[in-house]
N, C-alpha and C positions, 0 to 999 in steps of 0.2 A: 410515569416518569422513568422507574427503570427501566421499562423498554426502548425509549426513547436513547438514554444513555447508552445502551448496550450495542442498540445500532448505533451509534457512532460513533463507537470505539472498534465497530466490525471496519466502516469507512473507512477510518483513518489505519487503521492495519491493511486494509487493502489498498489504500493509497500508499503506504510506506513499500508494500508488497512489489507496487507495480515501479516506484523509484528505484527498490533494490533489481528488477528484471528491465529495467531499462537500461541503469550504468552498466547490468552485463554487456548488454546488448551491444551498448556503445565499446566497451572492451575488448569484446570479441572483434566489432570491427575494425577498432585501431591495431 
């Protein structure tokens, strides 16, 4: 179980990771 947990807290920090380098993205090209 705590593996389970852990990967999915890696997920969702990688999901939050790639929100945060996409609104750059978007940033950068406005």
């Amino acid at each position: 179980a705590p593996r389970k947990v852990s990967v999915h807290r890696i997920e969702v920090y990688e999901a939050i990771q790639r929100e945060k380098e996409g609104k750059r993205a978007a940033g950068e090209k406005q």
